[in-house]
N, C-alpha and C positions, 0 to 999 in steps of 0.2 A: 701384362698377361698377353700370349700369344694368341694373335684369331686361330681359329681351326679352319683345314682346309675343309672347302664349298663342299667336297666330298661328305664329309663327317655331318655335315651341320646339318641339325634334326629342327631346329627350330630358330628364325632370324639371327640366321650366322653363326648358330654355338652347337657345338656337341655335346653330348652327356654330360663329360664334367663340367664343362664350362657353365652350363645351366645348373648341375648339382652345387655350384659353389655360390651362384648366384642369387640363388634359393636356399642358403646356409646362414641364417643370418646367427646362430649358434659361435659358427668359426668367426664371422663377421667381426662380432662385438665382443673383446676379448672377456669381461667377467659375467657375460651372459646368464652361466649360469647364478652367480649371486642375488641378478635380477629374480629369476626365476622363482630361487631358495625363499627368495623373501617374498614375492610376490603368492605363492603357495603358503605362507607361515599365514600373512596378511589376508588371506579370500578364507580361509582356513575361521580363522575370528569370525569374521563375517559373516559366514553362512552359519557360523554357532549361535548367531543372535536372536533374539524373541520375536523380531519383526522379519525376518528371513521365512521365502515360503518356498522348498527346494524340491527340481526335479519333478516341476508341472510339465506332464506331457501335452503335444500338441500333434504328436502323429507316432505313428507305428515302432517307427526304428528305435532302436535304446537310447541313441544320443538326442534324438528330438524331442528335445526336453528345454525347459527356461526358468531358471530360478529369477522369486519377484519378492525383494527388500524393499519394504515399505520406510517411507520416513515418519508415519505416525499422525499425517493431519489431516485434515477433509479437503478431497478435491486437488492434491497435489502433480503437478506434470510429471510426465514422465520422461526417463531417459534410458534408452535402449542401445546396450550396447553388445556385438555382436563381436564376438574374438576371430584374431585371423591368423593364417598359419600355412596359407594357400592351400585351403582345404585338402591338405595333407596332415594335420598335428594340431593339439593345443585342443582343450576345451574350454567350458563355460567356468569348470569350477575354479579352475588357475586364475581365474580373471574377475571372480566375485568382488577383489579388492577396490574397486572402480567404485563400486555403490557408497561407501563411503562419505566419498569428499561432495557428491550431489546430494545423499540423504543428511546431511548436517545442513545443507541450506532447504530442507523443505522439499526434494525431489524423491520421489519414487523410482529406482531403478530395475530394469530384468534384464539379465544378463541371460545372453539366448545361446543353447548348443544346437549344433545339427551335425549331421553325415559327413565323414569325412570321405574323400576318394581312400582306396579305389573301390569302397563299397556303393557309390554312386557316382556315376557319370556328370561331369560339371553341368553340362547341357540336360542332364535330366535332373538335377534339382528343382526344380521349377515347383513342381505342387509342393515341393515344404518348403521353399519361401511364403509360398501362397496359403499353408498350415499354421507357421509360423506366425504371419501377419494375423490371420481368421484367431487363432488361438490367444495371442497377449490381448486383441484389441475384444474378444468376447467372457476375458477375467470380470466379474462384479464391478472390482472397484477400481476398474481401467474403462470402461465402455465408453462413457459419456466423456471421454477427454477432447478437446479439440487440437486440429493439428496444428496450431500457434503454440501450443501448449507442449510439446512432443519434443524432442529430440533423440538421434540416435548416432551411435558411435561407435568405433571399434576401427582396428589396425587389419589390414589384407583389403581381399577386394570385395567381401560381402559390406561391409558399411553401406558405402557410395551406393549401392544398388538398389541397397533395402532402403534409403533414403529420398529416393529420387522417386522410387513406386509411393513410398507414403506420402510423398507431396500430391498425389494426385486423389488421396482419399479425403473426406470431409473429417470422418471420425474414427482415432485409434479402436 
């Protein structure tokens, strides 16, 4: 790949394409979308299950919303996982297939949506992280969880964030 001249460069050294191709990870990965196809067949099952509870709000906007698959037993930890997409693309529902492989061993999962740019400013997300958090951890039969008990996951750069804040709480 050719660098762009210092002229062009809108962001550490790249211009538009360079950064559009960067953030492609579609062209990236050549059968992408197979991934996808099956990935949407598979969350698809998922959210059609008895223990599926979909499209719990937790703030105003349409996408702040968190679907929560229970695994069926008293007191189970939770695992949270949060889809990435560089908050440009991709929701929760694509990604319900996750719940799965944690609810066969006993795990509770909610797979969490929110706002995508450019309906919100990265920097002004902040109060629905903070809806977010308030919301799964004020569900019934999530409250009393301890953060030993917790985990949380997903691909882009909401994970790592929403994980580092839940380390500093006592209880989901």
């Amino acid at each position: 790949m050719t660098q762009p001249s210092a002229a062009g460069a809108i962001y550490r050294g790249m211009d538009r394409a360079a950064l559009d191709a960067a953030y492609n990870n579609a062209a990236a990965v050549a059968d992408s979308q197979d991934f996808i196809a099956r990935w949407r067949e598979e969350s698809a099952a998922a959210r059609s299950g008895p223990l599926a509870r979909l499209d719990i709000p937790y703030g105003g906007r349409p996408r702040e919303r968190f679907d929560y698959f229970a695994a069926g037993r008293a007191r189970p930890p939770l695992f949270v996982f949060i889809h990435g997409g560089y908050w440009q693309r991709n929701d929760k529902d694509t990604f319900a297939f996750v719940a799965e492989g944690p609810r066969a061993h006993g795990i509770d999962v909610a797979t969490i949506g929110y706002t995508l740019a450019p309906d919100v400013r990265l920097t002004a997300d902040r109060p629905g992280r903070a809806r977010r958090r308030s919301r799964v951890r004020s569900r019934p039969h999530v409250r009393r969880r301890l953060v030993c008990r917790r985990a949380s996951h997903g691909h882009g750069r909401e994970p790592p964030s929403v994980s580092r804040r839940a380390a500093h709480q006592r209880h989901l």
